[in-house]
N, C-alpha and C positions, 0 to 999 in steps of 0.2 A: 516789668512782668505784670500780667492780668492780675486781678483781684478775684475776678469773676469766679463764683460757684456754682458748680450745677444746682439746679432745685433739688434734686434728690439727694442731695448732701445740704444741702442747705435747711432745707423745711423736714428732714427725716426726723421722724416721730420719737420725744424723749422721753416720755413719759406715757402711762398707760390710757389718761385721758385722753393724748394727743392720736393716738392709733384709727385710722381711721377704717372704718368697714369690718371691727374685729372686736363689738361690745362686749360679745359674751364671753370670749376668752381673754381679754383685761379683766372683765368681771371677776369669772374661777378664780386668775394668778390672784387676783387681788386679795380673794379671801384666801386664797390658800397661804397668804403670805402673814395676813392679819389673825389667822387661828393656826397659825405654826404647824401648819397638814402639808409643808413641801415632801413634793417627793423629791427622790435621789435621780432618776434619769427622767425628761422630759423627751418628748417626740416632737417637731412642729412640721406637720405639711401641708402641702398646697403649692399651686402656681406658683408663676414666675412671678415676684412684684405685690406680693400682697401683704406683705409686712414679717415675714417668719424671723429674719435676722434681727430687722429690729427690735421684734418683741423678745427674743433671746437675749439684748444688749439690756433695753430694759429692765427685765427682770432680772438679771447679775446685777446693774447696777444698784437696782430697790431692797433684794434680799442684802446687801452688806453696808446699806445706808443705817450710819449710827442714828439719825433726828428722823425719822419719817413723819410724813405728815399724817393730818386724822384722815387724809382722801387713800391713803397705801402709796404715797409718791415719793419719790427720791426730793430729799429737801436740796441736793446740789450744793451744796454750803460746807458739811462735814470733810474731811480728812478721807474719806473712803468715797466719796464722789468727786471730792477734786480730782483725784488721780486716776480716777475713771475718766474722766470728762480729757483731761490732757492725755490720757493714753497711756500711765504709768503705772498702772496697776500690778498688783503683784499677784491676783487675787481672780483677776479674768483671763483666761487665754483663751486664743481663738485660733481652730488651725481649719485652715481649708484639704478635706479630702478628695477632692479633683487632685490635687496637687501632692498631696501627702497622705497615699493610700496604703505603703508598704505596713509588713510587719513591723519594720523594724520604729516606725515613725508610730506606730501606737503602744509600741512599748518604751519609747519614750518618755510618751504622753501617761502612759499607765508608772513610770518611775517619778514622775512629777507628782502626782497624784498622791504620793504615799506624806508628801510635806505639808505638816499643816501651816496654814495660812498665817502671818505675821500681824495683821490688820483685818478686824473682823473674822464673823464666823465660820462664813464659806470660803472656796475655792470652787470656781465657775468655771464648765469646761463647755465651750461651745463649739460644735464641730458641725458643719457647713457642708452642704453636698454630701452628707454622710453614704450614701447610698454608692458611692464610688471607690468607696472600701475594699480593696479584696477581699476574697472568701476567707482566707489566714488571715487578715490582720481583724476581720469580723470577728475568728474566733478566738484570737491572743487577747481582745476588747472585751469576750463574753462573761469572765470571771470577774473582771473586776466592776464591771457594769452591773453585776449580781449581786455583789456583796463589795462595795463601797467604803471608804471608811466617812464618818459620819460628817465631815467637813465638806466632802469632795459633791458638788451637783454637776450631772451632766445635761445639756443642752444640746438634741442633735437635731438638725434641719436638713427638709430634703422635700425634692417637686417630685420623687418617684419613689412611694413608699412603696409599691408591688415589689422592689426591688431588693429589700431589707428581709434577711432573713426572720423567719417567726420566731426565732430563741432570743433575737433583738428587741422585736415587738412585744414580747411578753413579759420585758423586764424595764419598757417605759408606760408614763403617762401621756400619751396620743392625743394632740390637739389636732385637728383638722380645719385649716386657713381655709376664709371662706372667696369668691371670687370677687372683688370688691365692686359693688351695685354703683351702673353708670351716674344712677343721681349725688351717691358719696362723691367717686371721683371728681364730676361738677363742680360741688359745692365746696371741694378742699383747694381748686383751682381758681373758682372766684378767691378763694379766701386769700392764697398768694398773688394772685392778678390784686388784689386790694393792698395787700402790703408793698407790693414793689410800684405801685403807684400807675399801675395800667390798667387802660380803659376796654372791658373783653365784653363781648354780647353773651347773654348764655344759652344761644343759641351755638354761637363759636365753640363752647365750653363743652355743651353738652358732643358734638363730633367728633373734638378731642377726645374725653371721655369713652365713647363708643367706639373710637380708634383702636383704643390702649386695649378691650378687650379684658378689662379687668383686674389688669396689674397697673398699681398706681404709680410705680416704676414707669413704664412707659410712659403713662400720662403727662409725666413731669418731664420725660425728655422730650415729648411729642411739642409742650406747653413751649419750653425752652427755643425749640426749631422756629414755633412759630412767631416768639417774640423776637429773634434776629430777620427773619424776613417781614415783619410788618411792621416793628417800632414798638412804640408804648399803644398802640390801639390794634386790638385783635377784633376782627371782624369775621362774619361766615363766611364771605365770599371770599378772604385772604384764607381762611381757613383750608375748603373746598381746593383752593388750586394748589395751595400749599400741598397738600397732601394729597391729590387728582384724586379725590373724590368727586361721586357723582353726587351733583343738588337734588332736595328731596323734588324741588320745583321737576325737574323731568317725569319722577313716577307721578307725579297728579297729574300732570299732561298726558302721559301716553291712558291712565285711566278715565280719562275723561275723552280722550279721541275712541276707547273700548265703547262705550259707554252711547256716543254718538255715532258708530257706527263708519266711524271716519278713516277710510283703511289709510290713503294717501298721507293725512296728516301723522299720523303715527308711523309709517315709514321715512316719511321727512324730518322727526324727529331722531327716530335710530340712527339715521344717515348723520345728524347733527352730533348726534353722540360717539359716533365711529369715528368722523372727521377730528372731533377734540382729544381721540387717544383712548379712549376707556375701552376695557375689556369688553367682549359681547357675554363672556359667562360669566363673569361678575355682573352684567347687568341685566340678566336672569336670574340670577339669587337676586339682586334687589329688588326689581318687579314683583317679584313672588314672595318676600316679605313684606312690602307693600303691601299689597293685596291681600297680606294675616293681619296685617295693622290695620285695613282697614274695615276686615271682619270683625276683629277685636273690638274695637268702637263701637259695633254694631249697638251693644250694651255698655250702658254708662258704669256698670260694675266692674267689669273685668277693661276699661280703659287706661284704667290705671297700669296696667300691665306693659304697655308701651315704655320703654327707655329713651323718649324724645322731649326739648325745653316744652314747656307749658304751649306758645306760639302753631309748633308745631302739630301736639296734638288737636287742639283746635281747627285745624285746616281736618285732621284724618276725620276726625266724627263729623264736621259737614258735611266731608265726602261719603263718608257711610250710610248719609241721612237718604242719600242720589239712588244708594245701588241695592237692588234684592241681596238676599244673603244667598240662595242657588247661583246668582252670577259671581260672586268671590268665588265659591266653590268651586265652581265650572273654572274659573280662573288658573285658579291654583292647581287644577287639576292638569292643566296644558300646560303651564309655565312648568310642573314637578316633571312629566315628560320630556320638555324639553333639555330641563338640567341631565336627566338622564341620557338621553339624545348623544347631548352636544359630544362629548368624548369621542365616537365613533363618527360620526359626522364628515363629510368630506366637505360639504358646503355649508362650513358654521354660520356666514350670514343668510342664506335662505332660510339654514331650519329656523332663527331666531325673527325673521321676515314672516313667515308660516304661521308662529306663534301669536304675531302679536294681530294677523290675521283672522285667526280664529279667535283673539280677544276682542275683535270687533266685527264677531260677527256669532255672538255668542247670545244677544237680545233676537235675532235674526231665530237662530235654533228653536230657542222658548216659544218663540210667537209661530213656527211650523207644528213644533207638539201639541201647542192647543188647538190649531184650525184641526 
């Protein structure tokens, strides 16, 4: 039988230094841990993949660590982190409410709750998908959620807090998981591409990264896909087919055929584009973030604001250096039509043929309104 572990099991964050993209809430728990100001119920939400469970595992297992460190870290050593660490705890439970939403499964949970803990001071209650609760078992949960007994901390996570009643919300401490920034997710993928002994560009990295769309969950399986299709060397252009993304190389082409005025070439482009499979309204939202990216550049201040490796921005700001700032405008202002367009559209490659049309002939316009 395989050995193999997914990275998301593998590299999942065990401490609060390890969390990535979530300083300031390690921070709070941290102190709130070191100046004994826990509260009784915790809230965590956010997307899918941004670390909420983990940081819920976490924090049970730091709060009943006999030896902690002077950073507020579970020392892993003691008697109340072994048996965290194997799964034997007596001390954490963890029930998923997708699955166990009934009344009858939170009064359970609420008869467990009345025993105090054998090892250590807490009793960790971490409930998962909380938001999948019934309205009854919400409010079989609300008394005791109120008034606690002094052992008991609850832990409850969820990606839809609109969904949680307010008598719930007003009786936790609400953290709010942030979307984790493409350059973290990058940088925590080099950092396993470095331990498992694989050679990744971080151009590759940063794709992944902007794939995942913020959860480093995905990241990790995205990461994972691409190290059985390419080996120990992840590349861009493994990357790119891997996941039939389009190269950033086509939007500087079609803006640079804008640009010259070049209608032909930039339809023998889209035609190259069509023929390789890609979507035509996905590659109108791309064109047309393009074309913000390379407004954005416009100013070496707000460059920063792009989510692309170092290499790449470099190409956006010399292409910026080329173009007036009215012709992005004007750009963006056809490509946002056309995304509008396309839906009702009967002949989605004309109107996208149209567009890229009037992006190269958009110097043409300028130079009629001055004569």
């Amino acid at each position: 039988m395989s050995d193999f572990v997914v990275s998301a099991r593998k590299y999942r964050p065990r401490t609060f230094d390890t969390l990535v993209g979530q300083k300031s809430i390690a921070s709070t728990l941290k102190n709130a841990i070191k100046n004994d100001h826990l509260a009784q119920a915790f809230l965590f939400c956010g997307s899918r993949g941004v670390g909420k469970t983990s940081t819920a595992r976490i924090l049970a297992k730091t709060i009943n660590c006999f030896n902690k460190t002077d950073s507020i870290e579970a020392c892993d050593k003691c008697e109340s982190c072994e048996s965290f660490n194997t799964g034997s705890s007596f001390n954490v439970f963890e029930l998923d409410a997708a699955s166990n939403n009934s009344v009858d499964d939170i009064r359970n949970l609420i008869d467990q709750v009345r025993v105090a803990p054998q090892l250590g001071d807490y009793k960790i209650y971490i409930i998962d998908e909380v938001h999948m609760l019934s309205a009854s078992a919400f409010n079989a949960f609300l008394k005791t959620l109120e008034e606690p007994p002094k052992h008991a901390i609850f832990i409850l996570a969820t990606t839809e807090k609109h969904k949680i009643i307010p008598t719930i919300l007003s009786r936790c401490q609400i953290f709010d998981f942030n979307r984790i920034k493409v350059s973290d997710i990058a940088n925590h993928l080099k950092f396993i591409a470095e331990k498992e002994g694989i050679n990744a560009e971080d151009k590759a990295l940063h794709i992944i990264a902007q794939k995942a769309d913020g959860a480093l969950r995905d990241a990790l399986s995205i990461f994972d896909q691409i190290v059985t299709f390419s080996g120990n060397s992840i590349t861009f252009d493994g990357v790119i087919e891997n996941l039939n993304i389009l190269d950033y190389d086509y939007y500087f082409r079609i803006v640079e055929s804008g640009q010259k005025e070049d209608i032909p070439s930039s339809l023998l482009l889209l035609n190259e584009i069509v023929d390789k499979g890609f979507d035509l309204h996905n590659f109108v939202v791309g064109l047309a973030e393009h074309y913000r990216n390379v407004l954005v550049c416009k100013d070496v201040r707000t460059a920063s604001l792009l989510e692309v490796s170092e290499s790449v921005q470099k190409q956006y700001i010399e292409q910026s250096k080329n173009i007036e700032s009215n012709h992005l405008l004007r750009a963006l202002g056809v490509l946002s039509q056309t995304d509008v367009d396309y839906k009702s559209a009967k002949n989605k490659r004309l109107l996208v043929e149209m567009a890229l049309m009037q992006l190269c002939s958009i110097n043409l316009e300028f130079q009629k309104k001055k004569a």
